[in-house]
C-alpha positions as CSV (number, residue, x, y, z in Angstrom):
1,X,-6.4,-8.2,20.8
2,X,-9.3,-10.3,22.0
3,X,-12.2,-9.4,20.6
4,X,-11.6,-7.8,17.4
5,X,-13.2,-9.3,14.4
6,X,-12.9,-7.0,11.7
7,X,-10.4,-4.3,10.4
8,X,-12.6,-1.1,12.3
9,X,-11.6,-2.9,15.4
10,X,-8.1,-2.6,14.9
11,X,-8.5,0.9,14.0
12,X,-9.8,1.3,17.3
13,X,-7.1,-0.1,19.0
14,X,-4.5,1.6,16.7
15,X,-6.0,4.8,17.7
16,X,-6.2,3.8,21.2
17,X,-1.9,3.2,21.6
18,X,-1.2,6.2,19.5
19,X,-1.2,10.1,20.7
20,X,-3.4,12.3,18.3
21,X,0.4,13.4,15.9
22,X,1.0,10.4,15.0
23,X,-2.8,8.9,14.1
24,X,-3.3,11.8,12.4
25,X,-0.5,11.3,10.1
26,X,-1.5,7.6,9.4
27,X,-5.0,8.4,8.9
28,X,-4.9,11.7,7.7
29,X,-5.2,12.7,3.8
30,X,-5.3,16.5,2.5
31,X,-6.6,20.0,1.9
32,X,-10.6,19.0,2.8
33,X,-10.3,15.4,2.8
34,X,-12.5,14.3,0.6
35,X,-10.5,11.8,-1.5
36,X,-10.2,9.4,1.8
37,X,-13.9,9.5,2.0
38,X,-14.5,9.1,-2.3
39,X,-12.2,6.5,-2.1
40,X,-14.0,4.0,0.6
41,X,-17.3,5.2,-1.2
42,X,-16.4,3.9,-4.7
43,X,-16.4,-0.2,-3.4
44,X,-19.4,1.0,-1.1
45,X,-21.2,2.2,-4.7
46,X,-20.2,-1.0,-6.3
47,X,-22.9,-4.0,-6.5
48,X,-22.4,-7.7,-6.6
49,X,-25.1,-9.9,-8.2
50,X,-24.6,-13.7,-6.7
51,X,-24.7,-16.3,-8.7
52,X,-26.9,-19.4,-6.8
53,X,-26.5,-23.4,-7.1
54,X,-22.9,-23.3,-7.6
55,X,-20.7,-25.8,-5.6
56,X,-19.1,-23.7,-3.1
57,X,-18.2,-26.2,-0.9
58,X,-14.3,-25.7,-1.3
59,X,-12.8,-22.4,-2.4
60,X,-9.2,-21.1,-3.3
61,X,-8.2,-17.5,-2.9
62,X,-4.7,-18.4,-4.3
63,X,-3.5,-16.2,-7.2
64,X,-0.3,-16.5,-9.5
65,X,1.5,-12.5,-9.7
66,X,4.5,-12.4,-11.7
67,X,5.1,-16.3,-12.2
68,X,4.5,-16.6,-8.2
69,X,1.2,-18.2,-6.3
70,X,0.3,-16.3,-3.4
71,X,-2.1,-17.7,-1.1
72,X,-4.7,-14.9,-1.4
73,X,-5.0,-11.2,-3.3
74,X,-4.7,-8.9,-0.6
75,X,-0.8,-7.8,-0.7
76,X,0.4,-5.3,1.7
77,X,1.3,-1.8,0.2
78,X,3.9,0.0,1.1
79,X,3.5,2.7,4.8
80,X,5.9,4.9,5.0
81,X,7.4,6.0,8.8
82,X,5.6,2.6,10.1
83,X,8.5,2.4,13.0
84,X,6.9,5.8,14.4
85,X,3.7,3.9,15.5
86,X,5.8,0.8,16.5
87,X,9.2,-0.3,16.9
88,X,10.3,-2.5,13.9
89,X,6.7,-2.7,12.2
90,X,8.4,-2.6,8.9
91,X,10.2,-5.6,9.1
92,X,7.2,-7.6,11.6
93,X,4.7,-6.5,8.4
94,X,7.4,-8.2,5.8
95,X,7.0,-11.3,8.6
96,X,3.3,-11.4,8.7
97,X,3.3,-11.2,4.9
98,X,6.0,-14.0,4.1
99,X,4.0,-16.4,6.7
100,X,1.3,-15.7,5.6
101,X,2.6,-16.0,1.6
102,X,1.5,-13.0,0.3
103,X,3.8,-9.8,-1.1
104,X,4.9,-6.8,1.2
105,X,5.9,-3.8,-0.2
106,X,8.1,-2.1,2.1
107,X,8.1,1.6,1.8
108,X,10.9,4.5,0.4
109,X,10.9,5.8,3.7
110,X,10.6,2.7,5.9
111,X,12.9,1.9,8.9
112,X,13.5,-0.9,8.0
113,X,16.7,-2.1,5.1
114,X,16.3,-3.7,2.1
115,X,19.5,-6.2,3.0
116,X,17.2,-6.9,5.9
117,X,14.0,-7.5,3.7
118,X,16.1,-9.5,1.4
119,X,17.5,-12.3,4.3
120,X,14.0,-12.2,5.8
121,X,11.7,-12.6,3.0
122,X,13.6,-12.5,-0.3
123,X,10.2,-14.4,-1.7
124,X,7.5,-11.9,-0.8
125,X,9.3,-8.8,-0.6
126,X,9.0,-5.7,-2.6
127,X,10.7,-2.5,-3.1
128,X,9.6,1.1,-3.5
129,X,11.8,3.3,-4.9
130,X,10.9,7.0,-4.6
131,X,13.5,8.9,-7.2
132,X,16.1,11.0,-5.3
133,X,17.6,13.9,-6.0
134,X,20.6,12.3,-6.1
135,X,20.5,10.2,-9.1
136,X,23.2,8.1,-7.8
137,X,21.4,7.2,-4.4
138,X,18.5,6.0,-6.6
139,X,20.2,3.6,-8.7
140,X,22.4,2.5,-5.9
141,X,19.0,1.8,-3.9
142,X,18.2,-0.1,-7.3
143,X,21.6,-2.5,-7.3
144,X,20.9,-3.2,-3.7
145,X,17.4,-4.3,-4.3
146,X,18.7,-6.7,-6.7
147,X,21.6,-7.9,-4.5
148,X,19.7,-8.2,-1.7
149,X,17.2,-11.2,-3.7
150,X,14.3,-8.8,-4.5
151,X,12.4,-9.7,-7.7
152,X,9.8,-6.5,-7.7
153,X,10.6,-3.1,-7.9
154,X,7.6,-0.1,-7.3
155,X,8.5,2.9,-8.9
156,X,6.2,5.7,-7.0
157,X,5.4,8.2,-9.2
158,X,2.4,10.2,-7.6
159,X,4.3,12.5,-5.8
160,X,5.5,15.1,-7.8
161,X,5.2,17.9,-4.5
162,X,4.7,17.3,-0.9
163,X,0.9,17.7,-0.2
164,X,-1.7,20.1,1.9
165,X,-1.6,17.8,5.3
166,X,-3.7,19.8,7.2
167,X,-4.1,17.7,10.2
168,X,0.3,17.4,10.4
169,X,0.4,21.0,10.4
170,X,-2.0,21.4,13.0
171,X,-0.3,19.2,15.1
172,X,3.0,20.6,14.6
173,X,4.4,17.6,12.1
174,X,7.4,18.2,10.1
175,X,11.2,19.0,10.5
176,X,11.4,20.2,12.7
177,X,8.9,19.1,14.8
178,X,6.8,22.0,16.3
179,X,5.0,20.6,18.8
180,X,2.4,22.4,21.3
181,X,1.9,22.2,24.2
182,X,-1.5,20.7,23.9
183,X,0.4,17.9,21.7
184,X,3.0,17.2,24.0
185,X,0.6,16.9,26.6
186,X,-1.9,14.4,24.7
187,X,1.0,12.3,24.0
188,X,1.3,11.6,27.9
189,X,-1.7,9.7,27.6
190,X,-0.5,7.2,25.5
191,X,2.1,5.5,28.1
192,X,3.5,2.5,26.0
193,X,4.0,4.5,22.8
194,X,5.5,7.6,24.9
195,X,7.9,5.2,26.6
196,X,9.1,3.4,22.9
197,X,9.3,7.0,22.2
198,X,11.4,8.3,24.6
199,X,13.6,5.4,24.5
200,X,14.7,5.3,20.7
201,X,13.5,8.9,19.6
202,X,13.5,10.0,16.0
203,X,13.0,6.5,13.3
204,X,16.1,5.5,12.0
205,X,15.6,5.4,8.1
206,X,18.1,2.7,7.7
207,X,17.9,2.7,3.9
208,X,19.4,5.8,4.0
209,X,21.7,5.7,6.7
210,X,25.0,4.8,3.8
211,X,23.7,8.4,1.9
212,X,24.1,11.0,5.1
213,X,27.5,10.2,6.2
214,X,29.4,8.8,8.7
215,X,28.1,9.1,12.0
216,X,24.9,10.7,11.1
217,X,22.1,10.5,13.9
218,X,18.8,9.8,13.2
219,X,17.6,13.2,12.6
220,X,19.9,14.3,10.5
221,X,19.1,11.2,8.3
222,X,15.5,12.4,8.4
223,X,16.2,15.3,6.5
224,X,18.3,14.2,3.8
225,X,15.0,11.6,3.5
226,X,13.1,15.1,4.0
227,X,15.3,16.8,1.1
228,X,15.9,14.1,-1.4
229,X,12.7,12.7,-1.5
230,X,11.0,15.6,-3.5
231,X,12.8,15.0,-7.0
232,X,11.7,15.9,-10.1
233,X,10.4,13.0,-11.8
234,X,9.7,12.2,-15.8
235,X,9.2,9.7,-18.1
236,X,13.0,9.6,-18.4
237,X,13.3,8.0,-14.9
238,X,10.8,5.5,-16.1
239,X,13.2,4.6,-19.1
240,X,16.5,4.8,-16.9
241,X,15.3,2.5,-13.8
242,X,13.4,0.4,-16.3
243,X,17.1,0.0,-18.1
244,X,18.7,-0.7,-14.4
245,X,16.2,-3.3,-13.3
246,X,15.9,-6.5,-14.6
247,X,13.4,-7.9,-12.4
248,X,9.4,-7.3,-12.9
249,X,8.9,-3.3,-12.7
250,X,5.9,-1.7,-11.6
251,X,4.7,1.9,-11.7
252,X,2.5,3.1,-8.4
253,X,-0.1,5.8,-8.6
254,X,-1.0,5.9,-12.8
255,X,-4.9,7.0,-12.7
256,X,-5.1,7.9,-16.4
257,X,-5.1,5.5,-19.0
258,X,-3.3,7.2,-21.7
259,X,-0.4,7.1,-19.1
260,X,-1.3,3.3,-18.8
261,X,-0.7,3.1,-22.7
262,X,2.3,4.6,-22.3
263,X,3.9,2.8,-19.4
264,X,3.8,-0.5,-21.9
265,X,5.2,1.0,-24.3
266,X,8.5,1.5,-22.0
267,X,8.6,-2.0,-21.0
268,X,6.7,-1.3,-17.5
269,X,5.3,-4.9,-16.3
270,X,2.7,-3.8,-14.0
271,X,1.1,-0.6,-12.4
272,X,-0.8,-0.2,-9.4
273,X,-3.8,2.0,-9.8
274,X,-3.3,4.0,-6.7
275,X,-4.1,7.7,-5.8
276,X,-1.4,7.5,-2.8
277,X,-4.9,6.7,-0.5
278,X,-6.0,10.3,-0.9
279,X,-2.7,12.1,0.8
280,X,-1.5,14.0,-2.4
281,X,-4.6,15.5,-4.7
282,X,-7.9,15.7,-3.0
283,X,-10.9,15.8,-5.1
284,X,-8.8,12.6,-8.1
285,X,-11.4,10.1,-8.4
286,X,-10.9,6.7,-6.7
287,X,-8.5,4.2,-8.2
288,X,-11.5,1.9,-8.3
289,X,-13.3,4.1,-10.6
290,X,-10.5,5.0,-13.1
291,X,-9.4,1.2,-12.9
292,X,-12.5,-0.1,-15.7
293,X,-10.9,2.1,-18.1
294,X,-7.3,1.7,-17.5
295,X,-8.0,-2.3,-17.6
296,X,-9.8,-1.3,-21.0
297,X,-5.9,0.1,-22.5
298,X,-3.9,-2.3,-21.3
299,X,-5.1,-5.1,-19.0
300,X,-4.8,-7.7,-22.1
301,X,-0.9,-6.5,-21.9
302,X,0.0,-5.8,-18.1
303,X,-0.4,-7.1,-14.9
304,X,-2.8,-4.5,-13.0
305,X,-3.1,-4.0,-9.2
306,X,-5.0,-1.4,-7.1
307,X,-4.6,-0.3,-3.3
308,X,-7.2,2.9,-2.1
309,X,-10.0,2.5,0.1
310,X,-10.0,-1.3,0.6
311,X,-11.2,-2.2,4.1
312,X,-13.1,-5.3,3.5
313,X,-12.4,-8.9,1.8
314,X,-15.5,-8.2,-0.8
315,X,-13.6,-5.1,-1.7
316,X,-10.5,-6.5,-3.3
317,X,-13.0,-9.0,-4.9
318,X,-15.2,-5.8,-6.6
319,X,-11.8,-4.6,-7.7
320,X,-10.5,-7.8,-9.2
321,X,-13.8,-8.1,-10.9
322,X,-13.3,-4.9,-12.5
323,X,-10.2,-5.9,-13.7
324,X,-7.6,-5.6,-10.9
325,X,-5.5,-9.3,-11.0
326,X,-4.3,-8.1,-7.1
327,X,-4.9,-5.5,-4.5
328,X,-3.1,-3.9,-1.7
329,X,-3.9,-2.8,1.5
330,X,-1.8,-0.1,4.1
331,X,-3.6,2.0,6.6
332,X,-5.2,-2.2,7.4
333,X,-2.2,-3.6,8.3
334,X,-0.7,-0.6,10.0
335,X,-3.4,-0.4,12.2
336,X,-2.3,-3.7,12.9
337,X,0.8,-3.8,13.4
338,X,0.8,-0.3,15.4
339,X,-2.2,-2.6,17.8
340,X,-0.7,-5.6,18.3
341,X,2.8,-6.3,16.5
342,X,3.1,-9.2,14.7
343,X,0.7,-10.6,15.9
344,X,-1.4,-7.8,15.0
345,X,0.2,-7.8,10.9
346,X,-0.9,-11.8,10.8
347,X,-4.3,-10.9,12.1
348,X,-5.3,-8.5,9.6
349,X,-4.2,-10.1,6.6
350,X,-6.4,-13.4,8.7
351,X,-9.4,-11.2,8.7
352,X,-9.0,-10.3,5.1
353,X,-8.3,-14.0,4.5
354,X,-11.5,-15.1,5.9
355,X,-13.4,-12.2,4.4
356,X,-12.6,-13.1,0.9
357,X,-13.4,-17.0,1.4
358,X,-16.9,-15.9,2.7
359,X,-17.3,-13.7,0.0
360,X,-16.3,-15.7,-2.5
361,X,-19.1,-18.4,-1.1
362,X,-21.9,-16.0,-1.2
363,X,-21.1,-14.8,-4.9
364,X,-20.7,-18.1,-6.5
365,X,-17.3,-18.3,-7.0
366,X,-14.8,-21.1,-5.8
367,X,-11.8,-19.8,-7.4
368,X,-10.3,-16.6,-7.8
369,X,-10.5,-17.1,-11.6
370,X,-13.8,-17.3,-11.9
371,X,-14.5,-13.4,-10.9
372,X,-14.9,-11.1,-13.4
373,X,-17.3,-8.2,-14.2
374,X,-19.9,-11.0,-15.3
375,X,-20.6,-10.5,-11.3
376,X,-21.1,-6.8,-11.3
377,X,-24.7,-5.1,-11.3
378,X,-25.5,-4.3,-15.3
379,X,-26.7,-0.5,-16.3
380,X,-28.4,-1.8,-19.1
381,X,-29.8,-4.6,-21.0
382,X,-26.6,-4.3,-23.3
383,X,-24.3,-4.5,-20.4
384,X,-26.3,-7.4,-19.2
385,X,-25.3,-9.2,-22.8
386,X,-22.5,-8.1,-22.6
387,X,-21.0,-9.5,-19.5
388,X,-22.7,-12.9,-20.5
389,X,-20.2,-13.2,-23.1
């Protein structure tokens, strides 16, 4: 890990450990790809105007989310089949984030259990809940969420149909595996993944584990994940987990603001503006540049969050002053992990960290409360009033 300043780096390294199948899948969107690049190229777009002779000289990053002060914005989202890239990453990312006091989401599909979340870091960690086939498995998932300490639940709701992955089919991804020869053979070159590999085999979705049956191996718990995981989901599911849950409940993946509008009126607490970082419907817009308008209907009246495209600290700083209160990251902290273990979680969220409070220097602002779109480059002369206000 020596030597790496900045979230490219551990990319790099991330690549590096991993054969081609499974960097594919974490880096991979669909059909052409063009979402991954639209959404890096919306913060890209954005410009910040500094404000000058403001005393800098001691900064806070710290943010209050649902009654709780985190030390920073940048939250880790929720990375489904992280174990595949590293033994236990799930459960070394909810570490990184509770020492680091920020919130980790950990995923529907994650290998590592909520009861486990809850005794490590019942204070910073989330839940996502991807509705089941099985109603029942869904609202049991929901009662153990709350009996395991958890005060946040993450309805997902932007994945109506498994998506056009064209770099997992290539590769030979999906149950069952189909692997090539070529595949099998590029994996060789990646020793200390191959071995993890070969030792432990298939993920163990432990979540699940209680929903296949007794004495269910790994892959056949895959594909009850594989299988239940692409449920039908309406509005109704949003009323019915909204009844179940009494903690704070937040929709992930609303792009539109009408469906903003609509969320409140159910009672939702908080939506993350996420377009599932470009895997499900190519040419959507960037969360960044549907977030003005969903801030617009209903930021007065819900807490908003964005993940998509961040790679930078003065990313999650153009998106909170566009109206995002917090932001998430996932493919930066996977690479991460997947580089360096733990050790490799903490030092992402530390470059982010570091990021922001340089950022924050350069623009003028010593506290997270003092961004707001007054920083953003005006269109107009009207704009430019406008934001004075």
């Amino acid at each position: 890990m020596d030597g790496v300043v900045n979230i490219e780096d551990l990319r790099k390294l991330a690549k590096k450990r991993l054969p081609k199948i499974a960097y594919d899948f974490i880096e991979g969107g669909t059909d052409d790809e063009v979402g991954l690049v639209t959404n890096e190229q919306a913060f890209r777009k954005a410009r910040i105007v500094p404000r000058y002779l403001v005393d800098v000289s001691v900064r806070d990053q710290s943010t209050t989310l649902f009654g709780r002060t985190y030390s920073s914005v940048i939250g880790i989202a929720p990375t489904g089949l992280a174990g595949l890239f590293r033994r236990g990453a799930d459960l070394m990312l909810a570490e990184a984030a509770r020492d680091a006091n920020v919130p980790f989401i950990m995923s529907g599909s994650s290998t590592g259990s909520i009861e486990a979340l809850g005794k490590l870091a019942p204070d910073h960690g989330w839940y996502q809940l991807y509705s089941a086939k099985d109603q029942a498995i869904s609202e049991d998932m929901i009662k153990r969420a709350g009996d395991a300490g958890l005060k946040t639940l993450v309805f997902t709701v932007d994945v109506p149909e498994g998506s056009n992955r064209e770099r997992n089919a290539r590769n030979g991804w999906g149950r069952p595996l189909k692997l090539t020869w070529k595949t099998k053979f590029e994996a060789l070159r990646h020793p200390a993944w191959m071995m993890e590999w070969m030792k432990h085999g298939t993920p163990y979705f432990d979540n699940w584990a209680k929903y296949a049956g007794d004495g269910a191996d790994a892959e056949k718990i895959a594909d009850l994940v594989g299988y239940q995981n692409r449920a039908p989901m309406t509005w109704k599911h949003v009323e019915r987990y909204r009844e179940l849950w009494k903690g704070n409940f937040v929709l992930k993946g609303i792009m539109h603001p009408d469906d903003a509008i609509r969320a409140h009126s159910l009672g939702v607490d908080g939506l993350m503006v996420s377009n599932h970082g470009a895997r499900q419907l190519d040419n959507a817009p960037s969360p960044l540049e549907v977030l003005p308008a969903i801030n617009s209907a209903v930021g007065d009246k819900m807490t908003l969050m964005l993940d998509g495209g961040v790679r930078r600290g003065l990313d999650a700083l153009i998106a909170i002053c566009m109206g995002a209160k917090f932001v998430f990251v996932g493919r930066p902290t996977l690479y991460g992990v997947t580089a360096g273990g733990i050790t490799g979680a903490k030092m992402a969220l530390n470059i982010f960290r570091r990021e922001i409070d340089l950022s924050m220097a350069q623009m003028g602002a010593p506290k997270i409360s003092d961004l707001g779109p007054q920083f953003l480059m005006w269109k107009d002369e009207e704009d430019l009033r406008r934001n004075r206000r």
